[in-house]
N, C-alpha and C positions, 0 to 999 in steps of 0.2 A: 302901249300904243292903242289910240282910238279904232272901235272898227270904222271899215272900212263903210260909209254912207252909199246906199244906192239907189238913192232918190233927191233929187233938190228938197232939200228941210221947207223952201219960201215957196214949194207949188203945192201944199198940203191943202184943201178943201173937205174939211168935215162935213160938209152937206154932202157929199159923194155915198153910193153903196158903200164900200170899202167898208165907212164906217154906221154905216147903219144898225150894225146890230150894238154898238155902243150906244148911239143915240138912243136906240128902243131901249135898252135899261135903263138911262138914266130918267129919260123920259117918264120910266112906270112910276118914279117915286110920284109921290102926292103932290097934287097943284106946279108940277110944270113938266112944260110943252118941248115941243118935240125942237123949236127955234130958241129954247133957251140953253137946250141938253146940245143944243150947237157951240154955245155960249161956254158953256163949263166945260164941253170938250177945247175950245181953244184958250180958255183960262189955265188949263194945265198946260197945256202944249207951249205956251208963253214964256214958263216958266223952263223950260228948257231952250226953246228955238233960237236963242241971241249965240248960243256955245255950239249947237250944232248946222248955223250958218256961216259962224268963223271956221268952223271944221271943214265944210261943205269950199267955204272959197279956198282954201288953202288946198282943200284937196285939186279941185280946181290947175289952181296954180303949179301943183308941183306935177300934174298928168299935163300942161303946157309945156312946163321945164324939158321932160322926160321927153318929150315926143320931140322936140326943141333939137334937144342933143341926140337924140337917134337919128334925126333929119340931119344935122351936120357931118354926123360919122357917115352917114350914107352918101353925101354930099363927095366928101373927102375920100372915101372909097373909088367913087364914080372918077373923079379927077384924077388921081392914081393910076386908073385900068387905061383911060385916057392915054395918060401920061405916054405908058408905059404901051402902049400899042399903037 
């Protein structure tokens, strides 16, 4: 089973602190800037972000579900006490 994601994978901005101290490495290598080492940070990221926004909506989906069917039981519950009193 996938972990559990606890962040939207599609609101990541590399230009943020967070990752600044990546940038500043990649950045020391020779002849490129700090706006390219933004670049090669989301060149890798690419190559994962398609499988962990399908993860992302699914998870999504099924904390809808879940909440969906807690909301009915509770429903049904409520109609029941109702009922019965």
């Amino acid at each position: 089973m996938p972990l559990t994601l606890n962040i939207d994978p599609n609101l990541l901005d590399f230009s943020s602190d967070i990752f600044a101290a990546a940038r500043t490495a990649i950045a020391a290598a020779p002849n490129t800037t700090a706006e390219q080492a933004i670049e090669i940070l989301k060149a890798g990221w690419d190559a994962d972000i398609a499988e962990m926004k399908d993860q992302w909506a699914q998870q999504q989906q099924e904390n809808q579900e879940a909440e969906e069917a807690e909301q009915a039981i509770r429903e049904r519950k409520k109609r029941r006490r109702e009922k019965a009193g």
